[in-house]
C-alpha positions, 0 to 999 in steps of 0.5 A: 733183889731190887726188882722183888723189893719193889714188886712186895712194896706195891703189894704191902700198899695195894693190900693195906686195905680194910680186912676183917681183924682177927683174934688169937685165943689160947689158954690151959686146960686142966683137972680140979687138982691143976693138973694139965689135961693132955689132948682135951679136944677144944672146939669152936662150935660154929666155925667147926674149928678145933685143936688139942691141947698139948702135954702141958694142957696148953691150946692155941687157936689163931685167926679167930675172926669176929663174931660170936662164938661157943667154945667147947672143951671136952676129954673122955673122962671129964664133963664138957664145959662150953663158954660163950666169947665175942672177937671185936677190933677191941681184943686182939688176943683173948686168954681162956683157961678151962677146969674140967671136972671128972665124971663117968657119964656122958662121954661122947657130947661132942666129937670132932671130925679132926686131925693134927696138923701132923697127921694131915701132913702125914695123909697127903700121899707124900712118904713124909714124916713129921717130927714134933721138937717140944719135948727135945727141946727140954732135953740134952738132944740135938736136932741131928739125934732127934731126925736119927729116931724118925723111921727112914732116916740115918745120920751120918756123923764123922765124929762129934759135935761139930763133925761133918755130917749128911743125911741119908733117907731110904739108902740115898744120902749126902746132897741127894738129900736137900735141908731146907730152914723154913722152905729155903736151902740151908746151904745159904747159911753156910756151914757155921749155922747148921743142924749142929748148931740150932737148938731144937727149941728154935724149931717148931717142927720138921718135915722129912720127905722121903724120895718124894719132894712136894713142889713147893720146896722147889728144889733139885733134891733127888733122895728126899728133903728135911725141912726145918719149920722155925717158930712163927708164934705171934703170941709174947714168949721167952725161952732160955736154956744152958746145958754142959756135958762129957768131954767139956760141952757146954751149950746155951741157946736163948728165943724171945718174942715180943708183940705189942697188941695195937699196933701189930708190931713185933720183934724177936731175937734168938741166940746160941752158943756150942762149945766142945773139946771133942777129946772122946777116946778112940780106938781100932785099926789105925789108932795106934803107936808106931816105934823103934823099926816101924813097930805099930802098937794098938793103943787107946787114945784121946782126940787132942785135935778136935774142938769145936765152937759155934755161935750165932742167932737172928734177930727180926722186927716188923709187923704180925697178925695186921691187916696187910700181913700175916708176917712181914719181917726184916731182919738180919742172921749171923754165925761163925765157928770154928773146928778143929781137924783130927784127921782127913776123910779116914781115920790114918795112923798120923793124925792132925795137929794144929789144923782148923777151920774157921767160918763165919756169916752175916746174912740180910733176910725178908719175909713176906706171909699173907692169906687171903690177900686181895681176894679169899684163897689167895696166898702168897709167901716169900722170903729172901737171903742176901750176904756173905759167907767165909771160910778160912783153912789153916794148915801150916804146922809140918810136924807129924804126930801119934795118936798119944798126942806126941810128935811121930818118929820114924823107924830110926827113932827120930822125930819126923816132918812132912816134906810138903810142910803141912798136915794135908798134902799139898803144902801149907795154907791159909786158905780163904772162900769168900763167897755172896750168897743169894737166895729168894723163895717165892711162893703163890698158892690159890684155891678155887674152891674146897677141892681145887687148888693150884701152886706157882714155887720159884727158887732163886739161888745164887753163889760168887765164889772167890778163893785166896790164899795169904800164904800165896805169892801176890802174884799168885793172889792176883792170878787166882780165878772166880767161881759162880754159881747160878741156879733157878727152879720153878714148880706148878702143882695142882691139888685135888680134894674129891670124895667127901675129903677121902681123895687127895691128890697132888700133881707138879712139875719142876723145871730145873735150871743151872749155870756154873761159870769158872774164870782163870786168868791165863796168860795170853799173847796180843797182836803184837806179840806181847804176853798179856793176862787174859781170862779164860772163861768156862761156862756150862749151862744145865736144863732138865724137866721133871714132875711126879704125883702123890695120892692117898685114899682113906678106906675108913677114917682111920685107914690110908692108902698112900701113893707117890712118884717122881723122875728127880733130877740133883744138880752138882753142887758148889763142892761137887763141881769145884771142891773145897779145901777145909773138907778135903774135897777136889775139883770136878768140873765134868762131874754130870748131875744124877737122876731118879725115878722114885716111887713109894707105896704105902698104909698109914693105920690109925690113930686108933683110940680104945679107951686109954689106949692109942696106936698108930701104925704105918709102913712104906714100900719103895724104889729108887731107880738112879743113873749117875749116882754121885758120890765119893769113889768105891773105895778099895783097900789100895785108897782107904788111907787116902786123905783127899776124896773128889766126888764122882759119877759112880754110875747106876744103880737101884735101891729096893726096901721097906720102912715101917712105924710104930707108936703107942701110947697109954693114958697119955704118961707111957709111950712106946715108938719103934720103927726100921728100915731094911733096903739093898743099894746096887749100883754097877761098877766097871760092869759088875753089880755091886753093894754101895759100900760105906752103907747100912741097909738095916737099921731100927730104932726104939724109945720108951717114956714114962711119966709122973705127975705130981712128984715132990710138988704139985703140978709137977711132972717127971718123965723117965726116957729111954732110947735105943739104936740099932745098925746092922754091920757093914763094910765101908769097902767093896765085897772083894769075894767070898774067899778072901782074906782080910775083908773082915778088917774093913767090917764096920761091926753091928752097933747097938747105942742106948740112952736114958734120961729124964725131965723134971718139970717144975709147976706152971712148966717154967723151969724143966730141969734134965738128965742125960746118959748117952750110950750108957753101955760105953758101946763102941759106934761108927760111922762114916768110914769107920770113923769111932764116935763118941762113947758114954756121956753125961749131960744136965740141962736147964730150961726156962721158959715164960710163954706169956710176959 
């Protein structure tokens, strides 16, 4: 870390030399009557630099350099309206608003070869989606119910809010899928600042890429990654909002940003609090009352054990948009939660009461960003974590209870005890992990020219664990061991852009290192016999090669043919290899990593424009060919009721199948998405292909809206929602045959959850007031391991936003 500081500082004053300042122009276009005109084209003539303006009507150009430039705005509709602006060292920021005036003639004036920075990612060769958040921010979703409708994806969640969640694209899912928050894996954060906790208003967009990871990312994901992208404006904002719900959920988060001009110096803060009972009713084969003579009835109950809260934020100072920096920040983020545990890996007949987890982080951040630096096409980015994480276990209550809340009796009558005296197995504890945590992205890209263009990535990460427990003898304290994590991965990438820019091709390999070292104080005896505590010290070191390509070739302009491949190797993580008491997870510290050979071919049709209307439509085919798969044990129904679980080597094993997407919309106020996905995971058990159970292999997903301008008030807006989600039934246990009895108890049942809202935009889109209904038909949803989720809910949310003090 010392040796990064140093490294940075010599750049920071090598680089404080004289670059050509900058500017940043933005604005809003609107029609005579001040309504926003979505998606008018905005063009900087001479630098053939152009964005559309978003549904709000509002554009944002930034790295104007100076000079003189003709600024074009321009929709189908509307006559074109240009003004002349001059960037000097006096104006850092120039503000331009457009009304543009209606006409039927002269349409085509001007028409710009460009591309969203969405549609740019999405043309790369890379199975990629890119997730736009502005419209969720405004309402009551979740950043894990948004990544739920991108076509690909399937979030599993082991309840609500707050509950266990992992990710799974194409088929492939848990840490075969890496999170990443601006490029840095999101496990350094800790569980108390995750995809529960952000709001999707702290995010700018988010980038899924399936099976297929770019090497900038430079990590050990083997299914796929989602990255997080957080806002990185420079321009002075505020956004504050404040929902509340079913089931007593009350969430708020607060962003800020403020620059001053001159100087270049900038500061922001960003803060979030959630809070929920998670008291849903639950219902199915283990939620019942066991009486008199062991006498189970089936009963519909509340979660009395299930609360959830977190809170957190980060603030940053330091300077944007100068001349020896694009961004440098400083900073510190932090978070704590604490959850509430109904039940272990299943839902069992004798919940939890009374046991919890606590967590909490305080972690130091830097952040380096510089375009062209020292000479043009050279770019460097870095950023760096250091603190520490904790999380706490407390179990010590030995009574056992019923689903209705009540302590459980045996068949005699009695209220009964866990002889271990706690919840889970294995005694009661305060268990604690104390872990320092590191990690330091480093990113340097250069273009030789227009066509070439080369990537160094490195990714350091780094945990020291330590485990007590208060509970414990000090004796047993003092002999407790330590576990550390180490690991390195390096990528270099070549990028090709060939044939008037239809040709695009990226090359990389990764190297991938890692090192797990276990200390256990033993007792030894010296040379004269005496007993003395020596250490007993196991490492293991880990080094694996791997690379791949992605292609893709614009047949016409609208046409893409999309290609890519990778031999992915997963290390073990920090739970894999040594477990985790808080989620039930045991050790394994022979578990061996597991590899991939991915492979993904696809077409990307559009955006296809006819008069009003636009569509966009693209499908995926792929394959997955894995060897030692890790995951959880194929379960069977002699361990369905076990509470602790261990992650294991499952074997090998293919996923096969196909994805594909739909979007379509209509004069920019309807919209219709629509997407599946449809694939089979094998994978040999004990010599005998089988499916991978506890796994949807068919899921679509849908979503309407429709929107109003001009309701009540003027420059106003309302738009009208709704959302469904389909998945296919399947069994969270091994086929055991076709003629036997009982499988279909095991059956998770096809699901079909659907959600309306609506958004009302007040004029000049500062406040935006919503309305949500979730699963309004009350349907019964599972998840993991049968685990019920939560059925009808309501929410209202307000949000508040200035977008220039």
């Amino acid at each position: 870390m010392k040796r990064l500081l140093h490294i940075l500082i010599l750049v920071i004053v090598s680089s404080m030399q004289a670059q050509n300042p900058s500017c940043t122009l933005s604005g809003r276009v609107s029609d005579n009557a001040g309504n926003p005109l979505a998606f008018a084209t905005v063009l900087l003539d001479e630098l053939k630099q152009g964005v559309h303006t978003d549904e709000h009507g509002v554009y944002s150009i930034n790295k104007v350099p100076q000079g003189k430039y003709r600024v074009l705005v321009s929709i189908l509709g509307y006559s074109t309206q240009t003004i002349t602006i001059e960037v000097n060292e006096s104006n850092s920021n120039i503000k331009v608003d457009f009304t543009l005036t209606e006409s039927l003639e002269n349409l085509d004036e001007v028409t710009v070869n460009g591309r969203s920075k969405e549609t740019e990612l999405e043309t790369k060769g890379f199975a990629v989606n890119a997730v736009k958040t502005e419209e969720a921010s405004l309402r009551n979703i979740q950043t894990n119910e948004l990544l739920n409708t991108t076509v690909g994806v399937k979030i599993r969640q082991n309840g609500g809010l707050g509950s266990d969640v992992s990710y799974s694209l194409n088929g492939l899912s848990g840490n075969s899928v890496r999170i990443f928050i601006d490029a840095i894996p999101m496990s350094t954060f800790g569980s108390s600042f995750n995809l529960n906790s952000i709001p999707p208003s702290m995010i700018k967009n988010i980038e899924v890429y399936k099976g297929v990871v770019p090497g900038h990312l430079a990590d050990d994901a083997l299914g796929g990654a989602i990255n997080i992208v957080l806002h990185k404006d420079t321009k002075t904002n505020f956004n504050t909002s404040i929902s509340y719900g079913s089931f007593n959920t009350f969430q708020t988060s607060t962003n800020g940003l403020y620059r001053f001009s001159k100087s270049g110096f900038t500061v922001k803060a960003s803060i979030f609090h959630n809070y929920s009972d998670n008291n849903y009713k639950v219902s199915g084969r283990s939620v019942v009352v066991t009486g008199l003579g062991g006498v189970q009835t089936p009963i519909t109950a509340k979660r009395f054990n299930d609360a959830y809260r977190s809170t957190g934020g980060m603030a940053q100072i330091g300077y944007t948009d100068v001349t020896w920096a694009d961004q440098f920040f400083i900073g510190v983020t932090g978070s704590n939660d604490y959850k509430e545990v109904q039940h272990g890996a299943f839902m069992t007949i004798t919940p939890y009461k009374d046991r919890y987890l606590e967590s909490d982080a305080l972690l130091a951040s830097l952040n380096y960003q510089k375009k062209d630096l020292f000479t043009t096409g050279l770019d460097v980015n870095i950023n760096g974590l250091y603190g520490k994480r904790n999380r706490a276990v407390n179990d010590t209550v030995a009574w056992a209870y019923s689903w209705n809340g009540e302590r459980a009796i045996d068949f005699r009558g009695d209220e009964f005890e866990y002889t271990w005296g706690s919840q889970q197995e294995g005694g009661p504890t305060l268990a604690k992990i104390k872990r320092n945590v590191a990690s330091i992205r480093t990113g340097v890209s250069y273009s030789i020219n227009d066509h070439h263009k080369l990537l160094l990535n490195h990714v350091y990460s780094g945990i020291d664990r330590e485990d007590s427990d208060a509970l414990r003898s000090v004796l047993e304290n003092t002999f407790l061991g330590t576990r550390d994590l180490h690991k390195n991965i390096y990528s270099l990438t070549y990028e090709l852009t060939a044939f008037e820019e239809k040709l695009k091709a990226s090359l990389f390999g990764k190297h991938y290192q890692q090192k797990t070292v276990s200390v256990d104080p033993a007792i030894g005896t010296d040379i004269n016999g005496n007993d003395v505590v020596v250490d007993e010290v196991v490492s293991n070191h880990k080094n694996y090669d791997g690379y791949g390509f992605a292609a893709s070739y614009a047949l016409i302009p609208n046409i893409t043919l999309l290609a890519s491949a990778e031999k992915a190797i997963r290390l073990p993580n920090e739970t894999e290899v040594f477990g985790n008491d808080g989620d039930n997870v045991v050790a394994n510290s022979s578990i061996d990593p597991e590899k991939s050979n991915n492979y993904n071919l696809g077409v990307r049709f559009g955006t296809f424009n006819f008069n009003k209307h636009h569509v966009t439509l693209a499908t995926n085919v792929f394959t997955r060919n894995i060897k030692d798969r890790i995951g959880l044990p194929i379960e069977t129904s002699l361990n369905v009721d076990d509470e602790l679980i261990v992650y294991v080597n499952q074997g090998s094993g293919t996923s096969k199948g196909i994805d594909a997407q739909l979007n379509y919309t209509y004069n920019h106020n309807f919209g219709l998405n629509f997407n599946f996905s449809r694939f089979n995971l094998k994978i040999e058990n004990q010599g005998i292909e089988i499916d991978v159970p506890n796994t949807p292999f068919f899921t679509m997903n849908g979503g309407l809206r429709y929107s109003f301008e001009n309701v009540f008030l003027k420059r106003s807006r309302l738009n009208l929602f709704y959302n469904v989600y389909f998945t296919d039934e399947f069994s969270f246990l091994t086929t055991q045959g076709t003629n036997t009895v009982g499988n279909e108890f095991f059956e998770v049942p096809q699901q079909l959850a659907q959600d309306i809202g609506l958004s009302y935009s007040f004029p000049n889109n500062r406040f935006v007031l919503s309305f949500d209904i979730k699963n309004i038909l009350d349907e019964p949803v599972y998840d993991n391991l049968s685990v019920q989720k939560p059925g009808r809910a309501f929410y209202l949310k307000l949000n508040y936003t200035i977008n220039k003090f």
